[in-house]
ZATI-408476 format. One line per field, with one value per atom (N, C-alpha, C): residue number from 0; residue in three letters; y negated, z negated, x. Coordinates in Angstrom, 3 decimals. Each point is the difference from the previous one (the first is absolute). Layout:
BEGIN
num NUM; ...;
residuo ALA; ...;
yy Y; ...;
zz Z; ...;
xx X; ...;
***
This chain:
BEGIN
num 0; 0; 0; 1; 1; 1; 2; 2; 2; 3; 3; 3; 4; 4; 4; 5; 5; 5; 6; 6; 6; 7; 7; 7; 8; 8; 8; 9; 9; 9; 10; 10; 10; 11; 11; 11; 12; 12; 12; 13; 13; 13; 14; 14; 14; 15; 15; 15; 16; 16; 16; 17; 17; 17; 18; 18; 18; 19; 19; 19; 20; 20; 20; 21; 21; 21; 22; 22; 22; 23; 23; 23; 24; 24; 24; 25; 25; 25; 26; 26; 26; 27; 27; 27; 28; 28; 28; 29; 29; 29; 30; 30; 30; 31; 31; 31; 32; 32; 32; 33; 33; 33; 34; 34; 34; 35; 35; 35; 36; 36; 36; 37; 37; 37; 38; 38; 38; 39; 39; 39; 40; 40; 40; 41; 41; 41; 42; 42; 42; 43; 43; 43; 44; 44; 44; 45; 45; 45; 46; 46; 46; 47; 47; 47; 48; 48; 48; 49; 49; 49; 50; 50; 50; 51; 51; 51; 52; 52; 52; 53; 53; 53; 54; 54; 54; 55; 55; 55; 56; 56; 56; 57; 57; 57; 58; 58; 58; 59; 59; 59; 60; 60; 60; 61; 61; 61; 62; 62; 62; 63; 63; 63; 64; 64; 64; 65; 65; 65; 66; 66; 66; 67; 67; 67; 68; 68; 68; 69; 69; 69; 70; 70; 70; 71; 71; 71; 72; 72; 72; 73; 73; 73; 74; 74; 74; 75; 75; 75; 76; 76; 76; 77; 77; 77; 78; 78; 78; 79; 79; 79; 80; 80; 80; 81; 81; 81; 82; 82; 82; 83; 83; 83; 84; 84; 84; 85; 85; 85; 86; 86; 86; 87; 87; 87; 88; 88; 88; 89; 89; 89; 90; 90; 90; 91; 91; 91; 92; 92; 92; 93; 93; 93; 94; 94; 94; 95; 95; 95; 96; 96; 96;
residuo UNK; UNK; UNK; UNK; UNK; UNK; UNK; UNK; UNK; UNK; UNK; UNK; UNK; UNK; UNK; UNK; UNK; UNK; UNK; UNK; UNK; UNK; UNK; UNK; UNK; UNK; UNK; UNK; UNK; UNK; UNK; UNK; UNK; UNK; UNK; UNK; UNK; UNK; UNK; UNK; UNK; UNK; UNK; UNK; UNK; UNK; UNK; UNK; UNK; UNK; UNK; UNK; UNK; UNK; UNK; UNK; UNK; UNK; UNK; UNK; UNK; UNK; UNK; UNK; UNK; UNK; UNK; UNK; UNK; UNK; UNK; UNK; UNK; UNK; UNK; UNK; UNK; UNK; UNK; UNK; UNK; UNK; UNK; UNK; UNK; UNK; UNK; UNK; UNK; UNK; UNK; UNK; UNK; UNK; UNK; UNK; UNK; UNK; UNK; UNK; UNK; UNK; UNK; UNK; UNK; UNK; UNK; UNK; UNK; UNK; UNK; UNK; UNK; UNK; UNK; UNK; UNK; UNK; UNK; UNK; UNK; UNK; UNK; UNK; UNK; UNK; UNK; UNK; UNK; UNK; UNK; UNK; UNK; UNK; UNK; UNK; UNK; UNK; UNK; UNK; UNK; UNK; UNK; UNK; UNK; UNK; UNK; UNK; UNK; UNK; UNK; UNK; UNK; UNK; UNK; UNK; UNK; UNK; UNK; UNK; UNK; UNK; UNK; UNK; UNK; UNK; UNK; UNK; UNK; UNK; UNK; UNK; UNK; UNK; UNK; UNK; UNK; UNK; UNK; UNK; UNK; UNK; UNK; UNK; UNK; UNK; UNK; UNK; UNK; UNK; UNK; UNK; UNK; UNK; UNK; UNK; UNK; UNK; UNK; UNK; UNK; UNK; UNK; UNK; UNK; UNK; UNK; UNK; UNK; UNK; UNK; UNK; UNK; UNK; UNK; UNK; UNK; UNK; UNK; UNK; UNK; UNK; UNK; UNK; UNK; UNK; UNK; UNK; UNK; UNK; UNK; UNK; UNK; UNK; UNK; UNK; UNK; UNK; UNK; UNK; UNK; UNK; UNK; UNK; UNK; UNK; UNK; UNK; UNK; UNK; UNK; UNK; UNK; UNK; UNK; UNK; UNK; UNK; UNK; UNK; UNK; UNK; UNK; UNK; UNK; UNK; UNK; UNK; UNK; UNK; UNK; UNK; UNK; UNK; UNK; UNK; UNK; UNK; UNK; UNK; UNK; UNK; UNK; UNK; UNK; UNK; UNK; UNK; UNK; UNK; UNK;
yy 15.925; -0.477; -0.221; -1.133; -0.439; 0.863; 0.090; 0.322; -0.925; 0.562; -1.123; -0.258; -0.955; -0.872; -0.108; 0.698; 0.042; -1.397; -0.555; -1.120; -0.889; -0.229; -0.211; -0.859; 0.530; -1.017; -1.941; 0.490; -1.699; -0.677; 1.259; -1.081; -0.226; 0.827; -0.658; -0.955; -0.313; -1.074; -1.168; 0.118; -0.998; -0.792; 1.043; -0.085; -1.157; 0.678; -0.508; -1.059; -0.378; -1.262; -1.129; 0.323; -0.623; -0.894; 0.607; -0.466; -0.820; 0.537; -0.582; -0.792; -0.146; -1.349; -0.892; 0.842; -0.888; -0.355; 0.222; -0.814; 0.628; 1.122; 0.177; 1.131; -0.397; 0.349; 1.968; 1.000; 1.130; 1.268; -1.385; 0.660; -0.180; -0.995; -0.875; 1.022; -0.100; 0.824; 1.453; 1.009; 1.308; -0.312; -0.641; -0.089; -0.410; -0.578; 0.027; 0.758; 1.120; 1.246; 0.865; -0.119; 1.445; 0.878; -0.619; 0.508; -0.301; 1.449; -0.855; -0.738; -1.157; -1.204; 0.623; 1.592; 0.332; 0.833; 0.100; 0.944; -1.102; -1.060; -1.237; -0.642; 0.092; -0.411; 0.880; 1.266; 1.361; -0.823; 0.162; -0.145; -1.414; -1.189; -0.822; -0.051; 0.815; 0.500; 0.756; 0.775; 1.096; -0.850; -0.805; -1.256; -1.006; -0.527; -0.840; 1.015; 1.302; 0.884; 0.831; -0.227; 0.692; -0.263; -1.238; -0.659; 1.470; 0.083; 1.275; 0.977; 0.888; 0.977; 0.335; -1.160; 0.187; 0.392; 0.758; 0.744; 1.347; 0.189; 1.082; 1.105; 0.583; 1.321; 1.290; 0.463; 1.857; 0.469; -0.253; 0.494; -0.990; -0.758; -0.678; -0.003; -0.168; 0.132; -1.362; -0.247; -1.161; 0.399; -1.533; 0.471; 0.946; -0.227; 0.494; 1.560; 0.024; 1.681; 0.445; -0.396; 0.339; 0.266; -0.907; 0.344; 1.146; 0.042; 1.207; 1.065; -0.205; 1.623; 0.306; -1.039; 0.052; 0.698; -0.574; 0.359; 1.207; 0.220; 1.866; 0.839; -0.750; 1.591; 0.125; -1.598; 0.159; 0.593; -0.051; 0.832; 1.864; 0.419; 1.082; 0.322; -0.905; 0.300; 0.343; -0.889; 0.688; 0.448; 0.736; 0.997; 1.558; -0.263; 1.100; -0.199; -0.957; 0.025; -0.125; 0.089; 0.294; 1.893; 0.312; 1.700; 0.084; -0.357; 0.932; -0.092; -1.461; 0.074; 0.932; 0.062; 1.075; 0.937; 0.919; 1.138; 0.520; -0.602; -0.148; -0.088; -0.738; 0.063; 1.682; 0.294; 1.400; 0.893; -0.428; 1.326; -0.104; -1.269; 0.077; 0.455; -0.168; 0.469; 1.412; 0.698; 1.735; 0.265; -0.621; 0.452; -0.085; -0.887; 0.139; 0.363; 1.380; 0.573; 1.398;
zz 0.035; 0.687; -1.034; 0.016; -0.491; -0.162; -0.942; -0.003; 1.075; -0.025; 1.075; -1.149; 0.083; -1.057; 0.818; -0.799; 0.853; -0.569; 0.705; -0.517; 0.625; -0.647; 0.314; 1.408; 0.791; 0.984; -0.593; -1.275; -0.489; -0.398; -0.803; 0.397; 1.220; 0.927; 1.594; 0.095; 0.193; 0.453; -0.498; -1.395; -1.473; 0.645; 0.785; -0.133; 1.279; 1.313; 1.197; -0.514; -0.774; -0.208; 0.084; -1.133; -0.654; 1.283; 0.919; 0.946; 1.104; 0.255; 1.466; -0.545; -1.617; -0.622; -0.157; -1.327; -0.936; 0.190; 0.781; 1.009; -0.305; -1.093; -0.411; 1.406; -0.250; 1.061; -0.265; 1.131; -0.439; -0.864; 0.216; -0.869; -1.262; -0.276; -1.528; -0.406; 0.540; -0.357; -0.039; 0.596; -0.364; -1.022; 0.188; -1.585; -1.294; -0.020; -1.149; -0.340; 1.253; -0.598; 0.174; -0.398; 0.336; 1.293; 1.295; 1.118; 0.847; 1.052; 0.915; 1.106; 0.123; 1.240; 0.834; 0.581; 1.297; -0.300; -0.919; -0.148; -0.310; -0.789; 0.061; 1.526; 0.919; 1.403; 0.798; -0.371; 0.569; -0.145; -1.319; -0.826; 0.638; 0.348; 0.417; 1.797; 0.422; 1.456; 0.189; -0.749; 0.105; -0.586; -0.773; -0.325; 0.837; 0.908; 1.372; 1.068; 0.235; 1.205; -0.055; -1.170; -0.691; -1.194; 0.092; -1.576; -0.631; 0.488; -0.440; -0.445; 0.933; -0.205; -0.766; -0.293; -0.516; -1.346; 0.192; -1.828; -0.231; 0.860; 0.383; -0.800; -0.367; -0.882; 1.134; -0.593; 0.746; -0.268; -0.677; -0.171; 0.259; 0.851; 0.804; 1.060; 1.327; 0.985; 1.158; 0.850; 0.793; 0.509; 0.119; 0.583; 1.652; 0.850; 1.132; -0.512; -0.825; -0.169; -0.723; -0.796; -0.482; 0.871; 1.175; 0.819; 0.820; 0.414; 0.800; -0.107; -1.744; -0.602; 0.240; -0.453; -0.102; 1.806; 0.788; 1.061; 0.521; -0.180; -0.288; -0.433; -1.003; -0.667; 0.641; 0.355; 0.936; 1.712; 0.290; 1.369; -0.529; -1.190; -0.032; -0.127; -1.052; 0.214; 1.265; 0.223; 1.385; 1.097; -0.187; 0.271; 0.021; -1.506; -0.337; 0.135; 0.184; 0.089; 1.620; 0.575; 1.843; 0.123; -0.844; 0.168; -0.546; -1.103; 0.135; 0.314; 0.689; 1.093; 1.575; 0.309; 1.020; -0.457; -1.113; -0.243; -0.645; 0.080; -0.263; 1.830; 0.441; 1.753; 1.015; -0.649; 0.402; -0.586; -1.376; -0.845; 0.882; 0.157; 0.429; 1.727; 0.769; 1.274; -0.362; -0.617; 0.400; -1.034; -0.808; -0.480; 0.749; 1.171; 0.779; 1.202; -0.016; 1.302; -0.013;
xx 27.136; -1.179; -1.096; -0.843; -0.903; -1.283; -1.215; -1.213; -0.604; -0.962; -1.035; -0.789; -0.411; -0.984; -1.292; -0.853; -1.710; -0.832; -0.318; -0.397; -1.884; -1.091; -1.291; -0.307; -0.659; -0.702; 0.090; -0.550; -0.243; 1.278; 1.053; 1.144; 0.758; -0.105; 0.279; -0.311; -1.612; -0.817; 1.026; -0.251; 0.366; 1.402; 1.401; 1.074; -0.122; -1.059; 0.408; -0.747; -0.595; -0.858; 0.907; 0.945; 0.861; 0.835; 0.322; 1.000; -1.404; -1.050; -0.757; -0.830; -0.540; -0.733; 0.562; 1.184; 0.350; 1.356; 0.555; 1.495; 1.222; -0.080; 0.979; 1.180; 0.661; 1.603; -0.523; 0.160; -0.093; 1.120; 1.260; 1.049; -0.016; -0.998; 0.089; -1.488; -0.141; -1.627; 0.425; 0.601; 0.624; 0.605; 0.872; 1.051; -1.111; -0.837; -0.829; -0.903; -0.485; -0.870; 1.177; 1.152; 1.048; -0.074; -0.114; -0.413; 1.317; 0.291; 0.833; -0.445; 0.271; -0.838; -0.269; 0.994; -0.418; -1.751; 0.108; -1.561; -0.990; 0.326; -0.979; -0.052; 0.612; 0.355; -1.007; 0.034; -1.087; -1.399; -0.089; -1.731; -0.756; 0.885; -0.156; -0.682; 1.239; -0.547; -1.269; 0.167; -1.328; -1.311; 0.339; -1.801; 0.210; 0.579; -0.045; -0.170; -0.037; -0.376; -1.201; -0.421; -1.311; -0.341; -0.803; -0.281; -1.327; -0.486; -1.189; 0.668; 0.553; 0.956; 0.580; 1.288; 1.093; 0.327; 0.629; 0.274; -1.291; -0.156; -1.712; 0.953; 0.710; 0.478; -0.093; 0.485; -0.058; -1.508; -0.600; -1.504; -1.358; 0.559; -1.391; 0.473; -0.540; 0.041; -0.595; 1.137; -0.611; -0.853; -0.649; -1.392; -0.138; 0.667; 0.504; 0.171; 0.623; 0.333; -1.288; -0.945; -1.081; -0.888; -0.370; -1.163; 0.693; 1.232; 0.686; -0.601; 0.624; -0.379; -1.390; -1.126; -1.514; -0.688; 0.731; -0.201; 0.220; 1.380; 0.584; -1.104; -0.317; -1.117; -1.077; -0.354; -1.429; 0.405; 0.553; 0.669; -0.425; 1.031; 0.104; -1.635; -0.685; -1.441; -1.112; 0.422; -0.880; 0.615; 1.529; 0.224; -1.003; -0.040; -0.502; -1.509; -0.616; -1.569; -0.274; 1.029; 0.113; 0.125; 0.845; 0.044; -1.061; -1.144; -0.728; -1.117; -0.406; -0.700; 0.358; 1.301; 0.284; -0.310; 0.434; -0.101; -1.526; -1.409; -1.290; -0.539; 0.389; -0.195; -0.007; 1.752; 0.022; -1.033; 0.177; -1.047; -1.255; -0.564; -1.224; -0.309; 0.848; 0.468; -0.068; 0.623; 0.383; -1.571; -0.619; -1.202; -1.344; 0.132; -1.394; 0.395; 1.181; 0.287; -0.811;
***
């Protein structure tokens, strides 16, 4: 079994270019960056289903999953700035009894 070959956002772009600009066949275009067509066939799909997106890496995050998260924290936030407005209500309740 083969290594996996890690390879740049820009040569994705570069590879799928090659086939959706510049005409070239995607078997002729794997075979000339040493690629198998079926993974030049992937890279291709994924920049016609998400030109922004595509090739985003394990360490950026779609935008959809970014505001998620952003939202998550602001939830848990005023979670906690709801308890302690309740728990300032009680204090002040059992203090002017």
């Amino acid at each position: 079994m083969g290594t996996r070959r890690v390879v740049s956002r820009e040569f994705k772009v570069e590879a799928v270019k090659l086939v959706r600009e510049r005409g070239a066949s995607a078997a002729q275009a794997a075979r000339d960056l040493g690629l198998h067509q079926n993974v030049l066939r992937k890279w291709v799909s994924e920049a016609v289903a998400d030109p922004v997106q595509a090739f985003a890496g394990h360490s950026q995050q779609k935008a959809d999953q970014a505001e998620l998260a952003a939202l998550r924290k602001e939830v848990a936030t005023l979670k906690i700035e709801r308890d302690i407005v309740k728990n300032a209500a009680v204090w002040f309740a059992e203090e002017s009894k």
